[in-house]
C-alpha positions as CSV (number, residue, x, y, z in Angstrom):
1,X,1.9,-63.0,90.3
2,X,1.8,-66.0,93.2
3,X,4.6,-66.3,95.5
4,X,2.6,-69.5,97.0
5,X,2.9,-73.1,95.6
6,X,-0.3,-75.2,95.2
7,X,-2.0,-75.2,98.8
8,X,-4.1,-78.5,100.4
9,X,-5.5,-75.7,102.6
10,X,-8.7,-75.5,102.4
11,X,-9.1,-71.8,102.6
12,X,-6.4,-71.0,100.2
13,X,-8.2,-73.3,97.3
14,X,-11.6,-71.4,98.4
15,X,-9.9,-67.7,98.4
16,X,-7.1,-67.7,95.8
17,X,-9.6,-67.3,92.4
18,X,-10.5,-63.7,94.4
19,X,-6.8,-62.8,95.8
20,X,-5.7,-63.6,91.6
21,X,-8.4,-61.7,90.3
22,X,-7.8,-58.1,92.6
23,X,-4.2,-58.8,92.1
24,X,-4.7,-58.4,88.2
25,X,-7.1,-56.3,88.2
26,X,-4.8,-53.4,91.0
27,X,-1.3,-55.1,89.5
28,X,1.2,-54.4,89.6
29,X,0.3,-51.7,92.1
30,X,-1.5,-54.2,95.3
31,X,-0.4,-57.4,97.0
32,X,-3.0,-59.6,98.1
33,X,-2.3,-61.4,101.1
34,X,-4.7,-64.2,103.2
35,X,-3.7,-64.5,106.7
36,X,-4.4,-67.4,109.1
37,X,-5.5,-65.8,112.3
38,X,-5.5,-68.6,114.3
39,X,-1.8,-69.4,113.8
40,X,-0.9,-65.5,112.8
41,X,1.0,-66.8,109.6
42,X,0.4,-65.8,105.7
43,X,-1.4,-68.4,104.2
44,X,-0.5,-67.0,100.9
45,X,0.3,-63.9,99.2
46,X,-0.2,-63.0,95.3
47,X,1.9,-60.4,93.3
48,X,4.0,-59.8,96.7
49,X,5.5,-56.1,97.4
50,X,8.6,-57.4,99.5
51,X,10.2,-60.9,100.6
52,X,7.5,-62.4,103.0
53,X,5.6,-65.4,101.0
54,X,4.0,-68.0,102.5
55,X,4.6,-69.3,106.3
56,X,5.9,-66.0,107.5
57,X,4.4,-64.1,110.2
58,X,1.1,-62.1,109.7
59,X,1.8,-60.1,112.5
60,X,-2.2,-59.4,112.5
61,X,-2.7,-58.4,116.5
62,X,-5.8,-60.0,117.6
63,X,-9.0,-59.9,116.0
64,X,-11.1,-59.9,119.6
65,X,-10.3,-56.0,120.2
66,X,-11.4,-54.7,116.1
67,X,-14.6,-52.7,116.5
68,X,-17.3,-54.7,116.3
69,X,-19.3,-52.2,113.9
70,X,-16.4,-52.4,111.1
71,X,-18.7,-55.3,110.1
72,X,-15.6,-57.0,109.4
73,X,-14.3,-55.4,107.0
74,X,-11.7,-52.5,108.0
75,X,-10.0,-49.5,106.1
76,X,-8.7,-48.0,103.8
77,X,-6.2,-47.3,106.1
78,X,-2.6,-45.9,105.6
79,X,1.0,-47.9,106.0
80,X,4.1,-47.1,104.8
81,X,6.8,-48.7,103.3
82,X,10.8,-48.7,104.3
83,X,11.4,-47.5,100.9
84,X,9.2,-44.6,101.8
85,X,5.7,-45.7,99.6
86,X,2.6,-45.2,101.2
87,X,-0.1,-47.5,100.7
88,X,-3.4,-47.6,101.5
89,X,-5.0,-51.3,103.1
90,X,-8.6,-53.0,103.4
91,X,-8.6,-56.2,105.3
92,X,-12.3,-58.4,105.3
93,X,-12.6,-61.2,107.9
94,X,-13.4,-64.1,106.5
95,X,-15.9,-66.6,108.6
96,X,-17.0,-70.0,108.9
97,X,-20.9,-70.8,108.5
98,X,-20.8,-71.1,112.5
99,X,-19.2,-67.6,112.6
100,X,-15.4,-68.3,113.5
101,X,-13.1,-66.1,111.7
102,X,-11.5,-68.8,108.9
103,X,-9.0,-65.7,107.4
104,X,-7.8,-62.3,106.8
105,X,-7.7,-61.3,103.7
106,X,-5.6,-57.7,103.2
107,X,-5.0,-55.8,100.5
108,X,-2.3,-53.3,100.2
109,X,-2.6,-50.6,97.1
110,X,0.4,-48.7,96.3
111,X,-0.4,-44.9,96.4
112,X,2.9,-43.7,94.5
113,X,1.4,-43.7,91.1
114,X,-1.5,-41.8,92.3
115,X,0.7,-39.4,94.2
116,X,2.6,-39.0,90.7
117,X,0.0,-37.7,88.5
118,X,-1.7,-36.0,91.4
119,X,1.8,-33.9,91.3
120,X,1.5,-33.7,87.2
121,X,-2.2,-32.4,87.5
122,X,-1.2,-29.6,90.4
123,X,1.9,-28.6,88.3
124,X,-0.5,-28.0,85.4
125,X,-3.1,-25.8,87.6
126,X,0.2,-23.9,89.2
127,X,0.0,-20.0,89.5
128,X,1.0,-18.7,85.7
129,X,3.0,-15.4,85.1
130,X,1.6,-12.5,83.9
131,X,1.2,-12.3,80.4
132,X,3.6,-10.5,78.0
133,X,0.8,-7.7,77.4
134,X,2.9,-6.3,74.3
135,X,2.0,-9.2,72.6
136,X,-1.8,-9.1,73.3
137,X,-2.2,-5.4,73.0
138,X,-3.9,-5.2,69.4
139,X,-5.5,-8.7,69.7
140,X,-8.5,-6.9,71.3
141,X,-10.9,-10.4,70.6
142,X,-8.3,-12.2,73.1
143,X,-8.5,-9.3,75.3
144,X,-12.7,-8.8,75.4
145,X,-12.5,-13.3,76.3
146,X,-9.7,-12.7,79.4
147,X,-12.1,-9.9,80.9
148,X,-15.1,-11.5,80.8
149,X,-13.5,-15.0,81.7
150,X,-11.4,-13.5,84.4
151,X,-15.5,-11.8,85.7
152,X,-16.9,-15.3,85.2
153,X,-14.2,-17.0,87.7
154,X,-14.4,-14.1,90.2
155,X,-18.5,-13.9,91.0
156,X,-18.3,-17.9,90.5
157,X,-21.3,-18.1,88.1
158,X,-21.4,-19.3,84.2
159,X,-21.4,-16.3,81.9
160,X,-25.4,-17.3,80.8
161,X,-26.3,-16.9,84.2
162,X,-24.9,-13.5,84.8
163,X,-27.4,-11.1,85.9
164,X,-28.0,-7.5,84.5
165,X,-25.6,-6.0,87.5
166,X,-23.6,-8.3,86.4
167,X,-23.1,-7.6,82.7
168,X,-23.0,-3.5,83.7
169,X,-20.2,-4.8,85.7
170,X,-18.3,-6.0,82.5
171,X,-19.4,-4.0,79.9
172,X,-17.9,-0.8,82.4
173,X,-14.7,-3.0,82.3
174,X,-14.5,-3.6,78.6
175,X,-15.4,0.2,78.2
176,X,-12.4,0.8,80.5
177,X,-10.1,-1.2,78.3
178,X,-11.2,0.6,74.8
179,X,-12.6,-2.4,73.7
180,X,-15.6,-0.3,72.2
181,X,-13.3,1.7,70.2
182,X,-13.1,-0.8,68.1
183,X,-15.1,-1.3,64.8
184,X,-17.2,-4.7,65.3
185,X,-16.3,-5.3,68.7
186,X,-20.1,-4.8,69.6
187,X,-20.9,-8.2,67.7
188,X,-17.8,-10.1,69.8
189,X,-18.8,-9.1,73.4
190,X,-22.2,-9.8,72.6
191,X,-21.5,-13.6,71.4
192,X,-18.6,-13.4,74.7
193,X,-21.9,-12.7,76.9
194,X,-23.7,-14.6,75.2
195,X,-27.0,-11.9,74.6
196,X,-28.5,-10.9,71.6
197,X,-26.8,-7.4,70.0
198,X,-30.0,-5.4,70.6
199,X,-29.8,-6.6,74.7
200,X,-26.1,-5.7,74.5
201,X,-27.3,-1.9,72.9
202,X,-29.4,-1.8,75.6
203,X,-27.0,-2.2,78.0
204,X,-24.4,0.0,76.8
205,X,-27.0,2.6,76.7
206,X,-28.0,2.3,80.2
207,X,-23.8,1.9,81.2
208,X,-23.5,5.4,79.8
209,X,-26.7,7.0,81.4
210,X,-25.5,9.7,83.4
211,X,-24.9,8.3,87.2
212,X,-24.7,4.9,86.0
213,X,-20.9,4.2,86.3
214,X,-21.0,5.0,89.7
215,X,-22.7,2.2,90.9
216,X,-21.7,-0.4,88.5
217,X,-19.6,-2.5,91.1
């Protein structure tokens, strides 16, 4: 966890119960590390990501030319890795009572393990195939829930806040796909739309009102 041996600095004893507890808490996934800015060295460095440790450079730049509205605390921010990771860093200031910055504390999160199961969730949303439409072509229940599902993801609104347009619109397609050729089907697409049977007779019987079909979008 701690690639630093007991310090006598001051700041070290003040700051390592919080670089312990992120490093747990983010571990094994972030290095903590608290830089000294006046002598541009790592002060010390818990659950470390390479082979700096303690005494090596901080290579920090100087703190004079941050923007002062950061409020001293700066980031997320992206570096990368030789090995190719990308992480993503927050460094705070740290100050004296009199306003002199005392340290630097950074923290470096390792993004590849949120990059991997990023990938695993967009490989399960990936464009499908066309389905095998042999195999659905008597299941007429699965094919009344892909119509009115595939409506419901085009116009972008739930199926209980479809309007009456709306319904015309997929009642005309279910009619189109035989669906009401069907004994019972009248009782499926109504619980699919969620209206009552006698709303869904009423609809039907305004869908095959002479003229109607040709302005049902």
């Amino acid at each position: 966890m701690e690639a630093a041996e007991e310090s006598t600095d001051h700041r070290v004893r003040m700051w390592a119960p919080v670089g312990r507890a992120v490093a747990l808490l983010l571990g094994p996934y972030a290095e903590v590390v608290l830089h000294d800015p006046d002598t541009d060295r790592i002060l010390a460095i818990w659950n470390p990501m390479g082979s700096r440790g303690p005494g090596d450079p901080s290579l920090l730049g100087e703190l004079d030319v941050l923007d002062p509205s950061a409020r001293d605390v700066f980031g997320p921010y992206e570096k990368l890795l030789a090995d190719g990771r990308r992480l993503s860093s927050v460094s705070a200031v740290l100050r004296e009572p009199d306003g002199k910055a005392a340290a630097v504390l950074c923290v470096n999160l390792d993004r590849t393990p949120l990059e991997q199961a990023a990938a695993v969730l967009s490989a399960f949303g990936a464009p499908t195939t066309p389905r095998p439409q042999p195999l659905f072509e008597q299941d007429w229940h699965e094919r009344v829930q892909h119509i009115v599902g595939a409506y419901v993801r085009e116009c972008g609104r739930p199926v209980e806040r479809l309007t009456r347009p709306d319904r015309l619109a997929v009642l005309a397609r279910l009619d189109e796909a035989k669906v009401f050729a069907v004994r019972r089907a009248n009782p499926v697409v109504a619980a699919a739309l969620r209206v009552s049977r006698s709303t869904l007779y009423g609809l039907l019987a305004e869908l095959r009102a002479p003229g109607t079909k040709d302005h049902t979008p």
